[in-house]
KOLBADO-867907 format. One record per residue (C-alpha): x negated, y, z; chain. Coordinates in Angstrom, 2 decimals, padded with zeros to 5 digits. Each point is the difference from the previous one (the first is absolute). Layout:
N
r u:X; v:Y; w:Z; vexfi:A
...
//
This chain:
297
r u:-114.16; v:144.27; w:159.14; vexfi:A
r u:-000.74; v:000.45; w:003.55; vexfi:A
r u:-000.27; v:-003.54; w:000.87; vexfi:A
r u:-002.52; v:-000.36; w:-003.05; vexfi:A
r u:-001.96; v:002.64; w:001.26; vexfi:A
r u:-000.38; v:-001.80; w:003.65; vexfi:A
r u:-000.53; v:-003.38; w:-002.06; vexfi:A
r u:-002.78; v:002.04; w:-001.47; vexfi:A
r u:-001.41; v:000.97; w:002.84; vexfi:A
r u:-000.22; v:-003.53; w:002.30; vexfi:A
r u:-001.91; v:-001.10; w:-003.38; vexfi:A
r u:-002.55; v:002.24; w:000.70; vexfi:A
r u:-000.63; v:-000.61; w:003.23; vexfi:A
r u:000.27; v:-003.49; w:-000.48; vexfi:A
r u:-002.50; v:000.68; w:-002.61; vexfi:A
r u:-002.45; v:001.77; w:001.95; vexfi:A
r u:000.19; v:-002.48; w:002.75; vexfi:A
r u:-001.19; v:-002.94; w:-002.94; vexfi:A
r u:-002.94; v:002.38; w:-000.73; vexfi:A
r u:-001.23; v:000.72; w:003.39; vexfi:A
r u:000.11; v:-003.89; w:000.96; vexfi:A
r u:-003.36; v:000.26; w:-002.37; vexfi:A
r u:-001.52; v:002.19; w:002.87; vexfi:A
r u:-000.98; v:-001.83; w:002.60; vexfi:A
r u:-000.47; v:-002.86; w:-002.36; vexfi:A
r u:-003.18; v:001.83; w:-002.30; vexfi:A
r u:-000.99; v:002.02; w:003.24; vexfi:A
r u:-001.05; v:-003.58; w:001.48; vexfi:A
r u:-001.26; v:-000.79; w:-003.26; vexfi:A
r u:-002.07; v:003.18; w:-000.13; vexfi:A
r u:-001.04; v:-000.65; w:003.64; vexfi:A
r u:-001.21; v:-003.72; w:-000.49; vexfi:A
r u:-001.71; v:001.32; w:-002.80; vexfi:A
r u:-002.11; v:002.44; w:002.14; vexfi:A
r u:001.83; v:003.46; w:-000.10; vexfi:A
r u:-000.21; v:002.12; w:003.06; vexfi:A
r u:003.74; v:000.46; w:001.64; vexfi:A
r u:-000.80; v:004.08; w:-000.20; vexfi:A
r u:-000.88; v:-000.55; w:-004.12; vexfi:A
r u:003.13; v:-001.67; w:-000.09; vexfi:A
r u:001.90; v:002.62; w:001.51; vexfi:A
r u:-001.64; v:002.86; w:-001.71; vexfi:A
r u:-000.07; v:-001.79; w:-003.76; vexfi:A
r u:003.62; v:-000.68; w:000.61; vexfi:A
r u:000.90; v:003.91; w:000.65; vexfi:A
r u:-002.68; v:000.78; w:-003.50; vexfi:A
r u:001.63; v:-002.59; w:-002.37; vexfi:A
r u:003.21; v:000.90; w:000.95; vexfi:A
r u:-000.93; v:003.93; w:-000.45; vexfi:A
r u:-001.51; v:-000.66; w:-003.37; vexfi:A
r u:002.78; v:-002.30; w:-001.40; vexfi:A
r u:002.46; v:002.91; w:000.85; vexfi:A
r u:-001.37; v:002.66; w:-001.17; vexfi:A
r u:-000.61; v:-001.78; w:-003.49; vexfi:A
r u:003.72; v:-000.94; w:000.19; vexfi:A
r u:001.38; v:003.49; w:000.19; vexfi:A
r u:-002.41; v:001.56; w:-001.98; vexfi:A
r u:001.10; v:-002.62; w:-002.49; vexfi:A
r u:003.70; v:000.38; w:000.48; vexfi:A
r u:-000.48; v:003.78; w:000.13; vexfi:A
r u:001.19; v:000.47; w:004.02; vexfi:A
r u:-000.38; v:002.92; w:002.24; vexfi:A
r u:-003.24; v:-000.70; w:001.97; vexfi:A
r u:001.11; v:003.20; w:002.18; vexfi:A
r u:002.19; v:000.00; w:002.73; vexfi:A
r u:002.02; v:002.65; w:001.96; vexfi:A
r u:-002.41; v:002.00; w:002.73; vexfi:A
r u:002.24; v:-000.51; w:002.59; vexfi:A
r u:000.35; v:-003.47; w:-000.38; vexfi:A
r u:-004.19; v:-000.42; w:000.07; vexfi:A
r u:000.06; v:-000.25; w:003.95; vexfi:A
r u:002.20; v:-002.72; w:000.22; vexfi:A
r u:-001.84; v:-001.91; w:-002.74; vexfi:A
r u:-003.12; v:000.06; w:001.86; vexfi:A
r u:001.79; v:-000.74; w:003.71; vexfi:A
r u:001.52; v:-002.88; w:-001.59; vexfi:A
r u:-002.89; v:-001.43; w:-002.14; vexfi:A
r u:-002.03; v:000.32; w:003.70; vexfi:A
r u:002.56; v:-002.16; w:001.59; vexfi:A
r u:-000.65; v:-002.70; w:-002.72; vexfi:A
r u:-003.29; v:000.31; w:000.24; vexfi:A
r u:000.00; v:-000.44; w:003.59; vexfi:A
r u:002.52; v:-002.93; w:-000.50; vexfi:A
r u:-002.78; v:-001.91; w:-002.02; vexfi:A
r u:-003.06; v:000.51; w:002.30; vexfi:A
r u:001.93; v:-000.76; w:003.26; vexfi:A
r u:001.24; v:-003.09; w:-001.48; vexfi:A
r u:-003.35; v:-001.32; w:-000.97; vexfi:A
r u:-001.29; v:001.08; w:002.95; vexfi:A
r u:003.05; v:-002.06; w:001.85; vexfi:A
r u:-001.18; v:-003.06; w:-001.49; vexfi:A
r u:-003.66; v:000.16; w:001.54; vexfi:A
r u:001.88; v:-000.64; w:003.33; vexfi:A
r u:003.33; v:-002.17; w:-001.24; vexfi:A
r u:001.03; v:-002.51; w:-001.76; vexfi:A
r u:000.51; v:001.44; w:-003.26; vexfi:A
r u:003.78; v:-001.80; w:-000.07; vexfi:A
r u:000.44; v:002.03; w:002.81; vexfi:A
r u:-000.58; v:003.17; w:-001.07; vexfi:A
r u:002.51; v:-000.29; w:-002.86; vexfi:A
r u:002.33; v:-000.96; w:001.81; vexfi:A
r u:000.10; v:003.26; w:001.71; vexfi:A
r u:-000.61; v:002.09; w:-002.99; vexfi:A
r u:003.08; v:-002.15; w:-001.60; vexfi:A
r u:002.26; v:001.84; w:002.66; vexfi:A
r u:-000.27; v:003.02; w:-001.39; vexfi:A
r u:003.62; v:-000.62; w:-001.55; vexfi:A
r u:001.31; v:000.85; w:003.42; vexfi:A
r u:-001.39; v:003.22; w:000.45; vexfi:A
r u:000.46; v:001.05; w:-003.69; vexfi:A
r u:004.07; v:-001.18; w:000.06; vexfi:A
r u:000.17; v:001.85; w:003.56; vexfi:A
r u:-001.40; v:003.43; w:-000.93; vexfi:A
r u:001.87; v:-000.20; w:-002.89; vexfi:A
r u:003.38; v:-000.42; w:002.09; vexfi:A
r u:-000.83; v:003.27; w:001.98; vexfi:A
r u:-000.88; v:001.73; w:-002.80; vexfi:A
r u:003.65; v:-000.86; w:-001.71; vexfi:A
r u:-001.65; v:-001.48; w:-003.24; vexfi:A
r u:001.22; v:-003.30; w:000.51; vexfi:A
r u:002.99; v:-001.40; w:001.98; vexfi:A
r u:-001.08; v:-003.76; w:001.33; vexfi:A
r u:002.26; v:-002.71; w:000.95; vexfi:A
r u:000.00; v:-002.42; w:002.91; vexfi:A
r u:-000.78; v:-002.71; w:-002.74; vexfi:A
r u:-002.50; v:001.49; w:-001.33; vexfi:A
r u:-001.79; v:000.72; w:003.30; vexfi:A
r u:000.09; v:-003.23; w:000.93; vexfi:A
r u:-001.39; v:-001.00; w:-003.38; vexfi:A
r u:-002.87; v:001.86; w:000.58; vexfi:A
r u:-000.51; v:-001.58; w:003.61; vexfi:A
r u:000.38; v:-003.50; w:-001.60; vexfi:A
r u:-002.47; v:001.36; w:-002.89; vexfi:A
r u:-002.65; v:000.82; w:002.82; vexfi:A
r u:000.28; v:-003.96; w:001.27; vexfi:A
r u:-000.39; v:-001.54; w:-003.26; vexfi:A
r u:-002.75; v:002.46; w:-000.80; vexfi:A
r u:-001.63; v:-001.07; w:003.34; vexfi:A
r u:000.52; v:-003.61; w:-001.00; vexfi:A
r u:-001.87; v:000.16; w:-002.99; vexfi:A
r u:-002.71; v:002.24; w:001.38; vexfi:A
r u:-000.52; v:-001.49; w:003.57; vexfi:A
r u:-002.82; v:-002.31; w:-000.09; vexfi:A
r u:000.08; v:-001.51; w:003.73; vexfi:A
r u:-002.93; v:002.27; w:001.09; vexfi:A
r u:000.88; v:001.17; w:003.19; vexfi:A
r u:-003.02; v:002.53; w:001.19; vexfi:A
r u:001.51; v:003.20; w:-000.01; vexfi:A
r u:-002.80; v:002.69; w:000.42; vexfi:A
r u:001.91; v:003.18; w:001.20; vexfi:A
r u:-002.32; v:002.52; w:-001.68; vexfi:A
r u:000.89; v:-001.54; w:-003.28; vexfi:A
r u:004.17; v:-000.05; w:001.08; vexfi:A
r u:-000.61; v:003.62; w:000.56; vexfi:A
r u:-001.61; v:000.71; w:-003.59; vexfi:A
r u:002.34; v:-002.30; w:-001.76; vexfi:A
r u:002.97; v:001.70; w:001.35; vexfi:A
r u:-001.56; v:003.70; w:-000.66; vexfi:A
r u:-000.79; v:-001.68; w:-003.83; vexfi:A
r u:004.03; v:-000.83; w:000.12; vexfi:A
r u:001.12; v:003.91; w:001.07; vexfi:A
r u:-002.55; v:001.14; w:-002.61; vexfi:A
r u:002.12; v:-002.08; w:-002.26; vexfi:A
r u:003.61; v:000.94; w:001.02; vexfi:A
r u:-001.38; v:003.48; w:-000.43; vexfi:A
r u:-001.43; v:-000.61; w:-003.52; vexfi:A
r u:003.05; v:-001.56; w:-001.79; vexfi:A
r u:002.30; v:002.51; w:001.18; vexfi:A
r u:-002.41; v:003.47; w:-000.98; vexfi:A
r u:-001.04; v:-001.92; w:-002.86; vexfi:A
r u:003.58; v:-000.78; w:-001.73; vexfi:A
r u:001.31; v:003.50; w:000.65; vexfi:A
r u:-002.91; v:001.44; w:-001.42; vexfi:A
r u:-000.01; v:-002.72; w:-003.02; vexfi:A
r u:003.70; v:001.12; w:-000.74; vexfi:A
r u:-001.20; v:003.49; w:-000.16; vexfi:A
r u:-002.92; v:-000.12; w:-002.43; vexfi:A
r u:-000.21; v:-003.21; w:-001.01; vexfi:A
r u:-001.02; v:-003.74; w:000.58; vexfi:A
r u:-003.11; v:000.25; w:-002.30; vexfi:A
r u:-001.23; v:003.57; w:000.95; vexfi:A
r u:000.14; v:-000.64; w:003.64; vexfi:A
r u:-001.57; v:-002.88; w:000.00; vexfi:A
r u:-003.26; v:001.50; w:-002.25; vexfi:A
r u:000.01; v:002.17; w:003.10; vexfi:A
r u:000.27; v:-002.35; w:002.25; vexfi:A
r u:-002.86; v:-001.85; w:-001.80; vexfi:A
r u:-002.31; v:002.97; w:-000.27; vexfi:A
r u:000.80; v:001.74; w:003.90; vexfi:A
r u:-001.09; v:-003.74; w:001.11; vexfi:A
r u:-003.59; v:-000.05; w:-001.78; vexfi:A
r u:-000.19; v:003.92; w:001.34; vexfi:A
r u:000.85; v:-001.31; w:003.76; vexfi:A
r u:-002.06; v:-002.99; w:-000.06; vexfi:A
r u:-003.39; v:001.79; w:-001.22; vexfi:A
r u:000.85; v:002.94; w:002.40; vexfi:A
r u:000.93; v:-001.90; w:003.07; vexfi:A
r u:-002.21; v:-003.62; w:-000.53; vexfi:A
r u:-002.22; v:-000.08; w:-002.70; vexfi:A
r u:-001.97; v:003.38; w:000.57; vexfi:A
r u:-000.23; v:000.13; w:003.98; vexfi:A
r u:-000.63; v:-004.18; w:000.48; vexfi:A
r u:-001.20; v:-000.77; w:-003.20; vexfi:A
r u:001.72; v:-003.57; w:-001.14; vexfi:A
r u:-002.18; v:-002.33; w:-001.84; vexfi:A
r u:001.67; v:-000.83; w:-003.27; vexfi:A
r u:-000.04; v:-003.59; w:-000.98; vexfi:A
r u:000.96; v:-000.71; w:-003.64; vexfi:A
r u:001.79; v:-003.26; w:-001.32; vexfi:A
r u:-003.08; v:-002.75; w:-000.61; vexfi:A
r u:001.60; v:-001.50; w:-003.33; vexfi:A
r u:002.10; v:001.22; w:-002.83; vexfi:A
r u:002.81; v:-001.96; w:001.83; vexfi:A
r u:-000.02; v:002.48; w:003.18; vexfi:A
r u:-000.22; v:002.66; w:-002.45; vexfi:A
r u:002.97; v:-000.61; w:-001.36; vexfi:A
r u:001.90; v:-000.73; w:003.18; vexfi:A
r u:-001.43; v:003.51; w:001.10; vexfi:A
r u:002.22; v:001.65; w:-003.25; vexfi:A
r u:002.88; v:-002.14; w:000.63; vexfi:A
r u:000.22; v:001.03; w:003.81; vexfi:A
r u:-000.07; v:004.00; w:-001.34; vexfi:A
r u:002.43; v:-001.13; w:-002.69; vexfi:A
r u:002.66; v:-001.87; w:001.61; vexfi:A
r u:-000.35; v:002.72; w:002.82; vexfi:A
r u:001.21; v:003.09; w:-002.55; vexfi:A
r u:002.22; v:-002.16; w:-001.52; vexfi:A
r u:001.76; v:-001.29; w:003.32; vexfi:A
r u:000.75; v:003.32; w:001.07; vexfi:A
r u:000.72; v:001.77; w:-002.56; vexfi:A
r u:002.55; v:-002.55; w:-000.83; vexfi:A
r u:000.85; v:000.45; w:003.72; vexfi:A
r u:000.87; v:003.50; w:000.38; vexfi:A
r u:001.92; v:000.21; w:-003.42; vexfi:A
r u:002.36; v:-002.93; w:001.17; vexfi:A
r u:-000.04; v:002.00; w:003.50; vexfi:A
r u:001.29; v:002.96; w:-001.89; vexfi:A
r u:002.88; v:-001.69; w:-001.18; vexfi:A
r u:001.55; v:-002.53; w:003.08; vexfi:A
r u:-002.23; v:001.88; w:002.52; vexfi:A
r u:-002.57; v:-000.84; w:002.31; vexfi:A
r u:001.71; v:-002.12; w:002.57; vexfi:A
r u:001.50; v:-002.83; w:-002.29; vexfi:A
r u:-003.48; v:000.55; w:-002.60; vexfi:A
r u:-001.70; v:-000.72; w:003.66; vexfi:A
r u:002.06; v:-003.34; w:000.79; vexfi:A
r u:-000.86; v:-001.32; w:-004.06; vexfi:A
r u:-003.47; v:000.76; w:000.68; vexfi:A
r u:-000.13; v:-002.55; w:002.76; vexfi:A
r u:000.01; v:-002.52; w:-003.11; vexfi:A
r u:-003.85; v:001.00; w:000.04; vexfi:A
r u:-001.48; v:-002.86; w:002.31; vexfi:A
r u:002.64; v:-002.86; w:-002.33; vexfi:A
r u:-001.70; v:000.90; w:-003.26; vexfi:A
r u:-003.03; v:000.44; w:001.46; vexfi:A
r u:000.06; v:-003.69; w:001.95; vexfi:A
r u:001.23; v:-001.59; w:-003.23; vexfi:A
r u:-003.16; v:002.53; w:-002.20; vexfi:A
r u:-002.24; v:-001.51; w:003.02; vexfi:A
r u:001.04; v:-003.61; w:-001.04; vexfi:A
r u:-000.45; v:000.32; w:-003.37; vexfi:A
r u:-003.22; v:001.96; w:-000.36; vexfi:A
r u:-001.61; v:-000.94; w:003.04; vexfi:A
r u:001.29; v:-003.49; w:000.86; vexfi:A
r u:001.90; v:000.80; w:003.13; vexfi:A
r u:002.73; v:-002.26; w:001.42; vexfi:A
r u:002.91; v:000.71; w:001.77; vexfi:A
r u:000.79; v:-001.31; w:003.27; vexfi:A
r u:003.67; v:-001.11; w:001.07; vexfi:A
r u:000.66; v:002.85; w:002.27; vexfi:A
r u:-001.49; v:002.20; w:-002.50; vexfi:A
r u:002.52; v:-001.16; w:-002.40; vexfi:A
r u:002.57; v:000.38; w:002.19; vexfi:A
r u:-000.73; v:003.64; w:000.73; vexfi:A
r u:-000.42; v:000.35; w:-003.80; vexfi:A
r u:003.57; v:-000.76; w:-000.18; vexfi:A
r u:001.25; v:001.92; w:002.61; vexfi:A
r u:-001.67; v:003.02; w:-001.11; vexfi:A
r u:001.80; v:-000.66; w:-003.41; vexfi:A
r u:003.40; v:-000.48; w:001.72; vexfi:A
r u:-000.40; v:003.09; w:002.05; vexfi:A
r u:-000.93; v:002.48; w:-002.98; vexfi:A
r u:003.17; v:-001.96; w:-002.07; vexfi:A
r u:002.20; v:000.63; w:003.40; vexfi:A
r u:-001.21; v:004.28; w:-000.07; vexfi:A
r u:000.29; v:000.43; w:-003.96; vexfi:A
r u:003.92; v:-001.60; w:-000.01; vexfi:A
r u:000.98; v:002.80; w:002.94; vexfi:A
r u:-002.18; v:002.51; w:-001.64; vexfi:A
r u:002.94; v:001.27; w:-002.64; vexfi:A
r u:001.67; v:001.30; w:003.39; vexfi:A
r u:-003.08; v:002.52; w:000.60; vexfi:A
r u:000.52; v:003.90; w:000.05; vexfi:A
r u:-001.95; v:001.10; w:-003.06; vexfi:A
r u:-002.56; v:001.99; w:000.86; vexfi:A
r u:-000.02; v:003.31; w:-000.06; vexfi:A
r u:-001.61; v:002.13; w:-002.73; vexfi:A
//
């Protein structure tokens, strides 16, 4: 029954990692159609809002959630808010291959705080699967381009703490009141924070989508989003966040092989290569995982 559950559970993060593949692939639809990057952002954090609150109003949910719990929501929905700004703002002054690369170690720092916090016991194997991970990852994301603009290191790498420190708030808190609920919140604190902190005092021009094509891209980037991580945190609630956070690294496969089918994009050699190892080192980390502590409730 157990190992069903856990079965269950690598499904949905497998799951959510198909869906947010469609990200980046309507965002640069939406973009080539002539959406701003900050209507992007924003219509991603209101169709995601709207999609959940019609969802548990429909399923009858609890749109409340406990008091205490309320500080840690907002915290946490900062850092991911954060996490998306610094990372466009990364790619302004690196290649964009780059920058993933960087936010793709946040397996590291999510497996290591889980160590000292006893939720997880890690093997040697497993470590090293995740250091083999990071090469194939770099591999597939490396494009050759080798001006490094130290500004932009420094932003990427804040983007990648910002991250570490989102998936681990944001899956204890997701176990507490729920996948769906949190990320409503999550959804809603992010329009609050970017019309607080961007819109109001600099005033962003707003571009909308120039055809019904980039329209549509714009609702598929706010719909994969929810769906992503909702599907996320509800497969991080069962296996916990360090292996959910090595299956997520699937991300950048489906999203190369979305990229060749919707936008014509071909694989190079070492690409493929790195596709495989990244396959190979996720395998290697999910065969040791039955060894893992289960977490702690």
């Amino acid at each position: 029954m157990a190992s069903k559950k856990m079965n269950h559970g690598v499904l949905l993060v497998l799951l959510s990692s198909v869906f947010f593949a469609f990200v980046p692939n309507s965002a640069k639809i939406a973009l080539d159609d002539g959406s701003s990057l900050f209507f992007l952002v924003f219509s991603r954090y209101a169709i995601g809002a709207l999609i959940l609150f019609l969802f548990i109003i429909l399923i009858g949910g609890n749109l409340r959630i406990p008091f205490k719990t309320l500080p840690y929501v907002i915290l946490s929905s900062i850092f991911a808010c954060l996490l998306i700004m610094l990372t466009y703002h990364a790619v302004d002054y690196l290649d964009v291959g780059l920058v993933m690369l960087i936010l793709y170690c946040f397996p590291i720092g999510v497996a290591f705080i889980s160590y000292l916090r006893g939720k997880t016991e890690i093997l040697l194997i497993q470590w090293l699967s995740i250091i083999v991970l990071m090469l194939g990852l770099y591999l597939m994301l490396s494009t050759g381009n080798k001006t490094l603009n130290l500004y932009g290191l420094f932003i990427s790498f804040m983007g990648l703490l910002f991250f570490i420190a989102f998936i681990v708030t944001a899956a204890d808190l997701s176990e507490q009141i729920g996948a769906t609920t949190f990320n409503l919140y999550l959804s809603l604190i992010g329009i609050v924070f970017l019309t607080v902190g961007f819109i109001l005092p600099l005033g962003f021009e707003i571009n909308l989508p120039l055809t019904n094509t980039g329209s549509l891209a714009i609702f598929a980037n706010g719909l994969f989003y929810v769906l992503s991580w909702v599907l996320f945190f509800k497969g991080a609630s069962i296996i916990g966040a360090t292996r959910s956070s090595m299956l997520a690294c699937v991300e950048p496969l489906f999203a190369a092989l979305l990229a060749i089918i919707l936008l014509g994009q071909l694989l190079s050699v070492t690409e493929w290569i790195g596709f495989f190892i990244v396959l190979t080192s996720i395998y290697s980390f999910e065969k040791n995982s039955a060894n893992l502590k289960p977490q702690s409730k």
